[in-house]
N, C-alpha and C positions, 0 to 999 in steps of 0.2 A: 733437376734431374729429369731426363725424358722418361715420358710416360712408358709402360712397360703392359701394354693389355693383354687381357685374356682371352682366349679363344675356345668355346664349348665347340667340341666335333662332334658330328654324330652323322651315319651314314641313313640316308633315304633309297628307297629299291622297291622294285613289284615282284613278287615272289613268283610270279608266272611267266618273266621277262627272259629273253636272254642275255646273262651276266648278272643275273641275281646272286650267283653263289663268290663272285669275282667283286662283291660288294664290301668285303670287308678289310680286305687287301688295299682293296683301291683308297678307302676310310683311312686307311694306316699308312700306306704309302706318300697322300696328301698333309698329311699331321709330321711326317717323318722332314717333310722338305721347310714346312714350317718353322720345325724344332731346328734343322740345320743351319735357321737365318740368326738364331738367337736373340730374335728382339721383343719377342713374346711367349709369353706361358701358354700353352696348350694342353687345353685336359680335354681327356678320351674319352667320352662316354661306352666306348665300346659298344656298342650296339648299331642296328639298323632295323632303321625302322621300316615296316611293311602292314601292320596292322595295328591293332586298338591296342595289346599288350605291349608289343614292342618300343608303342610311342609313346605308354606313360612309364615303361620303365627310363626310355630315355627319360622324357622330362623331370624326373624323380631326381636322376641323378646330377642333370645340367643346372636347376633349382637351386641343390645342395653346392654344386661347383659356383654359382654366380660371376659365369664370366659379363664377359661388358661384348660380345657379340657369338653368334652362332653361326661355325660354318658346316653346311648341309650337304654332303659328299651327294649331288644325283649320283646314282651308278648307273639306275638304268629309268627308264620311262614309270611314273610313280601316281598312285592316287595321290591329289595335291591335299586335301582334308587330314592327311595326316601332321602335314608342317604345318596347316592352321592352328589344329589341337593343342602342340607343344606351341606354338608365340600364345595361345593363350593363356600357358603355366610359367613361360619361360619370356615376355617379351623386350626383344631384343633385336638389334638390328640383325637381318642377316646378308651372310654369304653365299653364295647357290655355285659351291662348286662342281663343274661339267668336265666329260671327259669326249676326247674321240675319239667314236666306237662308229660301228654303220648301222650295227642291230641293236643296240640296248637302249638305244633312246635318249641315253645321257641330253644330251643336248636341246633335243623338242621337248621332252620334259620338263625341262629347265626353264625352258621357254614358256611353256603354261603356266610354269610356276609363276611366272615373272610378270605376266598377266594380271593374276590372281591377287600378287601381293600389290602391284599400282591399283586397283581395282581399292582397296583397303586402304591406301595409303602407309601400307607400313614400309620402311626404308630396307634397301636390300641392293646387293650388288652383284652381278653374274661375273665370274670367273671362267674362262673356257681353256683347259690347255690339259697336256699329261700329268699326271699327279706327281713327278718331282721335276716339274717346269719351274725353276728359279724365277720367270717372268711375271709366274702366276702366282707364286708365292708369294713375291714381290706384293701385288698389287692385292692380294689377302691381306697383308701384314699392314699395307699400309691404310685399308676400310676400318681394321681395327681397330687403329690408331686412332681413326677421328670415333669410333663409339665412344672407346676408355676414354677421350677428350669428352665428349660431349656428356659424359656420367660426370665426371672429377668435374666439370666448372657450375656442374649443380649445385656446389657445397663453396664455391669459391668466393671470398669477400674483398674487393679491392676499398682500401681508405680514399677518401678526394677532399682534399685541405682549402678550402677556402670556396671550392668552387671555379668556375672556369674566367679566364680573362680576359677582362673589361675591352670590349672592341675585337676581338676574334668570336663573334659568332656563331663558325662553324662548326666549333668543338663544345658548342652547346647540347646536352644530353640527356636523355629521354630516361629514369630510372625504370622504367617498368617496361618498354623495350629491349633495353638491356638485360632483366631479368628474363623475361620471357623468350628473347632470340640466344640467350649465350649462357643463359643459369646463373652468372653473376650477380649478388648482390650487391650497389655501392652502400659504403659507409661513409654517411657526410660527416664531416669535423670543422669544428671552426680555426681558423686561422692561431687563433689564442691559445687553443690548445698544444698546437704546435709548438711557438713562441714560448710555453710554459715548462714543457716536457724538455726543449734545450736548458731553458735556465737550471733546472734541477739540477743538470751536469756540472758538476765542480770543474776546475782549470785541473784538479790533481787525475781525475776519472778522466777528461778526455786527452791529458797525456798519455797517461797508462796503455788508453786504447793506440793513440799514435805510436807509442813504439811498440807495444801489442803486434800492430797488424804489419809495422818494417815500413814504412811510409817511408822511410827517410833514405831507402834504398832508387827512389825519383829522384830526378832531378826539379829543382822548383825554384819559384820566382815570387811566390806567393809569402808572407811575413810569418812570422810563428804564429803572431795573433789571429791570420787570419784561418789558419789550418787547424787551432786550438778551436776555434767556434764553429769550424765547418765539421768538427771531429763531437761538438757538442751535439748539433743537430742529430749528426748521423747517431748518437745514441737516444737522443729522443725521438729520431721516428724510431729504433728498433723497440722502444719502450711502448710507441703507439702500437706497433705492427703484433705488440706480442699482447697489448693490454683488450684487441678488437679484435684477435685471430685474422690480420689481415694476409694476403695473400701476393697483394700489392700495392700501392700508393701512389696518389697521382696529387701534388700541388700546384697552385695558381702563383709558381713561381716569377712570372714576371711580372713586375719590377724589381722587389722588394723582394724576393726571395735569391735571386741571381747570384750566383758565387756560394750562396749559404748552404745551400743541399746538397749541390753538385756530386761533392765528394762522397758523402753520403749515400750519394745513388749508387755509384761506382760499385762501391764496398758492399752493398743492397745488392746489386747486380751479379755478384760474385757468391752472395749466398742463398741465390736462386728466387730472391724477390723483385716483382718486375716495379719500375719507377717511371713513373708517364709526367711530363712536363707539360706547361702553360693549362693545370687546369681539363686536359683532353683523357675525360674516362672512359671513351670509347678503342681509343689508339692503345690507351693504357692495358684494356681487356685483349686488344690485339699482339700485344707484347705477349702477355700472359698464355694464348694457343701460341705463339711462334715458341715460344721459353718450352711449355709441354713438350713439344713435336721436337725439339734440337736439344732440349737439356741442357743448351751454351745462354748466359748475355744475349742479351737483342739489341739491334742499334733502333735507337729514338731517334728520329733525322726530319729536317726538311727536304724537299728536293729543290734546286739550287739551282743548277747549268746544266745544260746539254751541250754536251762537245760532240760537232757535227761530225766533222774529220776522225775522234776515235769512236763514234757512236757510242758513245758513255753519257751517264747523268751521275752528275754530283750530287751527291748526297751528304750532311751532317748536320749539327745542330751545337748548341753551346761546348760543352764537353762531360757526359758524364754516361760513358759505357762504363761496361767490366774492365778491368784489365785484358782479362785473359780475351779479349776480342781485339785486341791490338796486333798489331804486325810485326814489332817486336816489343818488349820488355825495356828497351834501353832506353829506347826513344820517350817514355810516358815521360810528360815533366807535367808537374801541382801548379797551376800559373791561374792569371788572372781571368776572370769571364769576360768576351768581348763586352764592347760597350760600355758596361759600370766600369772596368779598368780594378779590379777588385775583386775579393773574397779569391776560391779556391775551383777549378775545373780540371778533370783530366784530360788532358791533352794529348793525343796522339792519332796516327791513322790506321784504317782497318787493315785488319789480315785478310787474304786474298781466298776466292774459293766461291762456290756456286753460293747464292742466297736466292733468299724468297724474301720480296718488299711487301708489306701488303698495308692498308688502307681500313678502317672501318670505321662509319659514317652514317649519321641518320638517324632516323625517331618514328616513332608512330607510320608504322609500313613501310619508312620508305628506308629501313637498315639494308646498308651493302658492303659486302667485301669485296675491293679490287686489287687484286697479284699480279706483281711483274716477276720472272725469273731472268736472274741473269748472270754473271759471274763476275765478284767484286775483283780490279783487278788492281794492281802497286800502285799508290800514290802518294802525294805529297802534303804538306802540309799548306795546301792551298785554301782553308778555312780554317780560322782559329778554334776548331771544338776539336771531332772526330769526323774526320774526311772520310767517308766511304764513295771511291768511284766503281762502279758498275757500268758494264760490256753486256749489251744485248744485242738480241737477231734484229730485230724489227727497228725499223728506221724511227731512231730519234725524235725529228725533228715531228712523226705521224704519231708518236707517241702524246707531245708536250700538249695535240688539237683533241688528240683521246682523253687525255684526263680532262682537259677543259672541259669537252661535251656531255662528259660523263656525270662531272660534276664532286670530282675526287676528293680533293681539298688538297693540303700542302705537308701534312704529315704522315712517314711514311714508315714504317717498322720496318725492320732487315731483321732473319734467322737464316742462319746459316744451314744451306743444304736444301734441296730442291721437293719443300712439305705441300706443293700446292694440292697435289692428288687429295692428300686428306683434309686440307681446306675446305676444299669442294666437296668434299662428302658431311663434311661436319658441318655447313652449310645449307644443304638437303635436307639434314635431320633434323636443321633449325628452323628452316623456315627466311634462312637470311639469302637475296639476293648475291649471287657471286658472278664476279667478273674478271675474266681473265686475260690482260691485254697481252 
């Protein structure tokens, strides 16, 4: 489910300005346009602040509300001491939103503000437009987005089964980087525990789950036997998921795991736990912000081909999306994992519509996030996993010498819908390098 953040308003003003009295209108009218988008809770502190009282009654009551960011209606030109006062009862990312006026100062106000807060290093975003500007809205709704993200992956614990695999390097990962840039904590498990947690499963239990969940409404290639032990797994990782409070799970599926989990992921995927293959806990965590920000499945993919002629890059990987990230229903067939020729993969290709790819990578300093947007568009089943082809502006072929120099890697997350804006700000507040190609 996509995250759904809160937002503390409170109006700032100088009581001696012109458009001090035009302060709480303005406070109401930007909260109004807010509420209009429906993608966030907005509470009202009702007030404005201009003095010593005013700003601890705010902070008294934003305290008691504990949203996940504060947006700070300038109305007119303001002592800045007053927004310090409340981040130091309340702190919080904020918003600094500005209006246009000629005489009230909204704007240069904003602008000292904004001084004040890089001076301190507190995170903060300026807003400039009329107070029921949908653009501005917009772009409120979606700073919020990366605070509430960046509170919720405080608490967040992804499983990693075995560790990363033998001869990929790159997805070698840093625990205490990871905690420190993204909040996540991994939980390490050993392989056996896995292998354990299936056995448990009787042949009668992971029936029951298979016709439970209507499986048998695919088309498939795969053997009874083989869908009865992929249906095993899938209850012993929910067994782990539920025994570690995990949030999501990442195995060092190749070799030996291939065909085994797949399914599992799928069905995982579907009830909002992210599933990171080959071992890669870092991609894994990037599933986990794309999942927050879209509320859909995330595609796990490598990147593949660039087709010069459609300026597209292929993207997929084994086969184990959601369903519901497929292009239609009819198409899904239970079939075999490339390569082993065995166990169980969903097969199908993506559904069509803007996505956000993104990338994330690195240890000690050197953690980065890199985003491509672009829009996935009909394909084929020109990979045996899950085909996701993607249509971009920017020349292909300048792209494939970009990641190289960049230094990206080869695995690449896809959510659907255009979340980079609060990447990059949830990236700010981390402290993580972001790149936008």
């Amino acid at each position: 489910m996509k995250i759904k953040p809160k937002i503390g308003a409170v109006g700032l003003a100088g009581e001696f300005e012109i458009g001090f009295d035009k302060a709480p209108e303005l406070t109401r009218a930007a909260c109004d346009a807010l509420e209009a988008a429906g993608t966030a809770e907005v509470y009202r502190a009702d007030v404005v602040m201009y003095d010593l009282k005013s700003m601890t009654e705010a902070a008294k009551r934003l305290k008691e509300a504990d949203p996940d960011a504060l947006m700070i209606s300038v109305c007119t030109w303001s002592e800045d001491h007053h927004l310090l006062d409340l981040l130091a009862v309340v702190d919080r990312p904020v918003i600094l939103r500005s209006f246009p006026a000629v005489e009230t100062g909204s704007m240069c106000g904003t602008h000292q503000i904004c001084s004040v807060l890089t001076e301190l290093d507190i995170p903060y975003i300026q807003v400039y437009g009329e107070p029921g500007d949908p653009a501005a809205a917009k772009k409120v709704l979606q700073y919020s987005d990366a605070a509430a993200l960046e509170r919720k992956m405080r608490v967040v614990r992804i499983g990693s089964v075995g560790g990363r695999v033998k001869g990929m390097t790159e997805v070698a990962f840093d625990e205490f980087e990871i905690k420190k840039r993204t909040g996540v904590r991994i939980v390490n498990l050993d392989e056996p525990e896995l292998h354990a947690a299936a056995e448990e499963i009787t042949a009668a239990q992971a029936e029951a789950e298979f016709e439970a969940k209507k499986l048998d409404r695919f088309r498939r290639t795969s053997t009874r036997e083989e869908l009865l032990e992929s249906m095993r797994y899938y209850l012993g990782m929910k067994a782990l998921i539920e025994q570690y409070g995990l949030a999501g799970i990442v195995v060092k599926c190749y070799p030996h795991y291939m065909g085994k989990i797949c399914l599992g992921y799928s069905l995982l995927s579907e009830e909002g736990i992210v599933c990171g293959c080959e071992g890669d806990a870092n991609n894994t965590v990037m599933m986990k912000l794309l999942y927050d920000l879209t509320g859909i499945p995330v595609h796990n993919t490598d990147i593949l081909y660039p087709d010069i002629k459609a300026n597209t890059f292929l993207y997929s990987h084994c086969g184990s999306g959601g369903f519901s990230i497929s292009a239609t229903q009819e198409e899904i067939s239970l079939s075999h994992v490339r390569l082993a020729e065995s166990g169980v993969c969903s097969l199908f290709t993506a559904k069509p519509g803007i996505v956000t790819m993104a990338n994330l990578m690195g240890r000690g300093g050197t953690m980065r996030m890199t985003v491509m947007v672009g829009e996935a568009v009909p394909t084929s089943m020109t990979f045996p996993g899950n085909p996701l082809e993607v249509r971009f502006e920017k020349d292909v072929l300048a792209v494939v010498d970009e990641i190289a120099e960049l230094g990206v890697g080869h695995h690449w997350m896809g959510g659907y819908g255009d979340v980079s804006f609060a990447l990059e700000n949830f990236c700010a507040m981390k402290g993580i390098r972001y790149i936008l190609i």
